[in-house]
N, C-alpha and C positions, 0 to 999 in steps of 0.2 A: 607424367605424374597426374592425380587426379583430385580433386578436391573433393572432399565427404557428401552424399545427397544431404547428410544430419545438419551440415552447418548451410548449406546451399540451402536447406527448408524452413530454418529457423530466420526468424523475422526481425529486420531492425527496432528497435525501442520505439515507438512513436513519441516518447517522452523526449528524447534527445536526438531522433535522425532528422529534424528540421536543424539543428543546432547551426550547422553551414550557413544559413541562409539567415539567423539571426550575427554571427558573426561578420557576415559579409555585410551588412546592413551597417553594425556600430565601426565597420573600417571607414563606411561612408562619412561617418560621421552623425550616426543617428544613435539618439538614448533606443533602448529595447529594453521595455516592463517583462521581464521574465516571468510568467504567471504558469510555464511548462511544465517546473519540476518543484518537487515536495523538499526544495532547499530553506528551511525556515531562516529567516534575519534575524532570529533573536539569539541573544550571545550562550553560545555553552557558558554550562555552569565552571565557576572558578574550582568548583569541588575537584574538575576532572582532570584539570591539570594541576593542581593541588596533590593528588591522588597520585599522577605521575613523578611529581617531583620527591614522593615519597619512598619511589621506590630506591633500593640502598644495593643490590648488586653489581660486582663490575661486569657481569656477564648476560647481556640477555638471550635467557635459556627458554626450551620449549618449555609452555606448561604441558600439565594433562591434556590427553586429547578433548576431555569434555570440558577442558577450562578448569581455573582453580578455584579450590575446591572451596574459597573463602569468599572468590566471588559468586557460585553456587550458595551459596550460603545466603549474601546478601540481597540473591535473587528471591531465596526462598522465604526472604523477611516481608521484602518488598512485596513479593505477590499476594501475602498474606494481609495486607493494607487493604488489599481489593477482594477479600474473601474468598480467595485462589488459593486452596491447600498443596502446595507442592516440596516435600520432602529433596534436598539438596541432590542426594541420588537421582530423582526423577527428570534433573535438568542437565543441559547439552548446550553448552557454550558454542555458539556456532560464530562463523566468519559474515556476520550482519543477517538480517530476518532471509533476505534472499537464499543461503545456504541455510539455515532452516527449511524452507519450501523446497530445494531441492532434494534436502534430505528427505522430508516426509513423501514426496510424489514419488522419490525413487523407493523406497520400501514399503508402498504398497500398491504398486502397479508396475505391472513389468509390461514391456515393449512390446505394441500392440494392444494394448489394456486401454481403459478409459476412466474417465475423472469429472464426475459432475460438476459445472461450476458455474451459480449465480452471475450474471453477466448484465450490464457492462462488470470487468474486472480489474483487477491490478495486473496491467497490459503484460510484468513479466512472466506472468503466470504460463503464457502463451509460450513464450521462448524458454523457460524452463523444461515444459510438456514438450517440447518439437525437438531438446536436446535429447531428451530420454524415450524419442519414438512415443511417447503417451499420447491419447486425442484426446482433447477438453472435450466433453461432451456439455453445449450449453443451455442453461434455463433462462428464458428473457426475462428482463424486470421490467416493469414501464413506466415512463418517465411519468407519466400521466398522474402514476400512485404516487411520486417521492420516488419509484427504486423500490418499491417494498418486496419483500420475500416473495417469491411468486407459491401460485396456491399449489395442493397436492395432485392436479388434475394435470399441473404443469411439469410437474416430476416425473409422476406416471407418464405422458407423453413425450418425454426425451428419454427416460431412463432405455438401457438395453442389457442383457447380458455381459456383456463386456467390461461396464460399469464395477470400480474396483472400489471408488469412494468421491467424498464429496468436499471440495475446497470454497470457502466465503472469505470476506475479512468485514468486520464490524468492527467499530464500525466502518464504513464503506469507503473506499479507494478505489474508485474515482468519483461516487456519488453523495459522499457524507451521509448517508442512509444510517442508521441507529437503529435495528431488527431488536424487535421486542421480545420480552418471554416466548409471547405465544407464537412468534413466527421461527424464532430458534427451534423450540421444542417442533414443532413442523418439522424442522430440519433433521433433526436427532429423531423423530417417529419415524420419518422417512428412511433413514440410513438403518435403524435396527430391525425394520421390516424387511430388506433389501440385503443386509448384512454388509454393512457397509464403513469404512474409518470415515471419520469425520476432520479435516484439517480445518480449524480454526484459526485464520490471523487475527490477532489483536495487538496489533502495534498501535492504534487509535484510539486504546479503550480510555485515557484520558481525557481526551475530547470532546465531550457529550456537551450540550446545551440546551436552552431552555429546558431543562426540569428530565430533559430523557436522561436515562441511565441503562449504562453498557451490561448484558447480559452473557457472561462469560461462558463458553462451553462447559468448563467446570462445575457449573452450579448444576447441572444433570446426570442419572443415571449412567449405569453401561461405562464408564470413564475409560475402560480399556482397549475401546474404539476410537478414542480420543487423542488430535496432536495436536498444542496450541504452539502457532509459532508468533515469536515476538522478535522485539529490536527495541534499541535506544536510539535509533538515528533520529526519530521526531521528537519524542516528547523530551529530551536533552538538546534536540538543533546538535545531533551529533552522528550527520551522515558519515560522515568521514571514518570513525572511530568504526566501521564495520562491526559492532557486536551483535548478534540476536541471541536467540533462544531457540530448540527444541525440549518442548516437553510433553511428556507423557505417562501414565501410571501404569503401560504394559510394559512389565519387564522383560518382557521376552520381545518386542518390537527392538525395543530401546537397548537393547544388546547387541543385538544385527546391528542398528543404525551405528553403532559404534565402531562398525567394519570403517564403513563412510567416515568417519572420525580421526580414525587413526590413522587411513587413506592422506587423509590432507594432512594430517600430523597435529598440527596445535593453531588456535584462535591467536592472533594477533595479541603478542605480549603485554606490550606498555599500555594499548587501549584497553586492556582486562583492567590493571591498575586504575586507569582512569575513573570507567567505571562504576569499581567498587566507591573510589573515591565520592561518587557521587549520589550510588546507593546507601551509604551509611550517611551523607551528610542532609540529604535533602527530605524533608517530610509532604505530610500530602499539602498543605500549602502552597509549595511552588508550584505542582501539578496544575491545582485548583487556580493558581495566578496565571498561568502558561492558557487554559483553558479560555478563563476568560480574557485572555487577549485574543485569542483566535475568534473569540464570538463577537467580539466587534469587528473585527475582521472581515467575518463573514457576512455580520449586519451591513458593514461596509460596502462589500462587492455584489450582495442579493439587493440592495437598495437599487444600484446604478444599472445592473442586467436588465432588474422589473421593468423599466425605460427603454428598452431594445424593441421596437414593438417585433411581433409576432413570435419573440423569445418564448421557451418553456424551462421553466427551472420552479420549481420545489423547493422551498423553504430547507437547506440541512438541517439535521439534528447533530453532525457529527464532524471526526477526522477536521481536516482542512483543505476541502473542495468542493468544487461547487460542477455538474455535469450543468448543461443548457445545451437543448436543440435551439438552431437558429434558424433565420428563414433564408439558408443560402443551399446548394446543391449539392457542397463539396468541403466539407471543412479543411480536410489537406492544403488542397489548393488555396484558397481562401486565406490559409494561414501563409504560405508561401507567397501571396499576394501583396500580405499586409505589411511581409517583410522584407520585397523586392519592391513593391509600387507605390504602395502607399503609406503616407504619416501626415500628423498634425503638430506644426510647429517642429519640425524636427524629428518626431518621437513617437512611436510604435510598439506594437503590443507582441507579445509571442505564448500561444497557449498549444495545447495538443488536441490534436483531431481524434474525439475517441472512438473511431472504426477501430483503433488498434487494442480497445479494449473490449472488444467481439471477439467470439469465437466462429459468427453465423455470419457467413460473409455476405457484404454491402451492407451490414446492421450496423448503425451508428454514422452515417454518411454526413451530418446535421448536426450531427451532436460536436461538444470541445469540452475539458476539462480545464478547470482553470483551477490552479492553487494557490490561495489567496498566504503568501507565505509574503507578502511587503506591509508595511505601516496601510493603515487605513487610508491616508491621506495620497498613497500612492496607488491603491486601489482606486480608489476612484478614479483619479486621472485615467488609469490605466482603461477600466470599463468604458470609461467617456469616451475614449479614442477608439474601442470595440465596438460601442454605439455606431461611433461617424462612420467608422469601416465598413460595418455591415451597410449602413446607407448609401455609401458611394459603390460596395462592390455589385451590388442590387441595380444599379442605374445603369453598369457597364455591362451586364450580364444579359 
């Protein structure tokens, strides 16, 4: 028997393949600040299991393959808050924002094909593309700018024939970047010159701080180039509940994708319930409250980093993270270090080594992503023991 090259190629999560070695660490007996994954601490709304408990059949039945049709519905309210036009038809109930992304990379690039993509990325991006044979084709950002959009010179210079379309998420995952009008429209001049789909994530688009404002794909021409995928796992603290979104205004895309739909059969039942529960009860309010907790948050853990000397980190504007090149050689190890060798008073930190959100290999060697998803007051701790870390691993090195 033989094991596939397709899964043999595809890469562990850099997000959760240290996971071992924070485990093995709290059997020792040591606290571990988990700052790896985008698991928020703030409590799901009561709407959602409110929502669940409302629902009244003995039988839990498939829905629609594209989700029901009520919760469609409450999507198509909800996006219209953020002056997102999208007709209940136009949306696709998917099994959390990750099958959205696979959905959209697998119908519009086929095996062998390539796929522009802003980088550093959202690390699954990688292993979605190495499922489906696709190559990310990547464009650098530099930490230097914030992560900004890179220029058209930078486009032109990766771009190839092969090139099928182009994936971001804004705001940024893993960078908190907040891409403005005019670096979006960049994006979109680029891709209708090129002829190219545009896959937009905006699972973040609540996010935004100091005074920046999220710029949806939607607010541009050509729309039927256009795939925005979404998810409720953040801005509800509702990874679990796997819901996202595929949406788009070609109907004739969005038919095919429905192959892929009907393929898996139906989105997770009682989380559709949920939900909706939570899209009819919550207004922009709690967004706006959810928002600004994360910006103290983030004031939080940008405060403690700036103290790192030789650290580079850029003010976010967005999401809930923060990228920083540090002055060590090897973030991997470094992190495996911090959680096999060393602690302060017991107690140690666990972030991700963002190489794994490169497409250009040994890019991001330096760099870590940290998700500032604990109380303010645990960030800090947490940074302050990143601090000491980086200082002692510098002295053994």
């Amino acid at each position: 028997m033989k094991i596939s090259q397709r899964v043999l190629n595809t890469q562990f999560s850099p997000i959760r393949k240290l996971v071992p070695y924070a485990e093995r660490a709290k059997e020792k007996g040591k606290k571990v600040y988990l700052l790896n994954i985008g698991q928020p601490d703030i409590e799901t709304p009561k709407a959602f299991f409110e929502g669940i408990k409302k629902y009244s059949s003995k039988v839990v039945y498939y829905s629609h393959s594209a989700g029901l049709l009520e919760l469609r519905e409450a999507f198509s309210y909800y996006y219209k808050l953020w002056d997102i036009d999208f007709d209940p038809q136009e949306l696709l109930v998917t099994t959390g924002g990750s099958e959205a992304a696979i959905f959209a990379l697998a119908s519009v690039a086929d095996p062998g094909d390539e796929v522009m993509v802003i980088e550093p990325f959202y690390a699954n991006y990688k292993g979605f593309a190495e499922m489906l044979n696709v190559k990310l084709c990547p464009v650098r950002a530099d930490p230097e700018t914030g992560y900004a959009v890179p220029s058209k010179k930078e486009f032109e210079k990766a771009y190839n024939e092969k090139v099928r379309a182009i994936i971001f998420s804004n705001p940024s995952n893993p960078t908190g970047a907040v891409y403005s009008y005019d670096e979006v429209k960049r994006i979109v001049d680029f891709a209708k010159e090129k002829d190219l789909f545009i896959i937009s994530d905006e699972v973040y688009k609540e996010f935004t701080f100091d005074g920046a404002k999220h710029v949806s794909i939607m607010n541009f021409e050509d729309k039927d180039r256009f795939i925005l995928i979404d998810s409720v796992s953040k801005r509800y603290s509702a990874c679990g509940a796997r819901i996202g979104v595929f949406a788009t205004k070609n109907k004739k895309l969005l038919e095919q994708v429905m192959k892929f739909a009907q393929s898996r059969l139906a989105p997770p039942l009682m989380a559709q319930f949920g939900v909706l529960g939570m899209l009819r009860d919550l207004g922009k309010d709690y967004y706006e409250g959810v928002a600004l907790e994360y910006q103290k948050r983030r004031d939080a853990a940008y405060e403690e980093i700036k103290k790192i000397e030789g650290a580079i980190c850029k003010k976010p504007h967005g999401s809930f993270y923060l990228s920083v090149k540090l002055p060590i050689d090897d973030s991997e190890e470094f992190i495996k270090w911090m959680l096999t060798d060393f602690d302060v008073n017991g107690e140690t930190v666990m972030v991700s080594p963002l190489s794994g959100f490169y497409a250009t290999p040994n890019a991001g060697k330096q760099e870590i992503r940290i998700a500032y998803v604990l109380s303010s007051e645990e960030l800090r701790k947490a940074c302050n023991i990143l601090k000491e870390a980086v200082e002692a691993y510098n002295k053994i090195k």
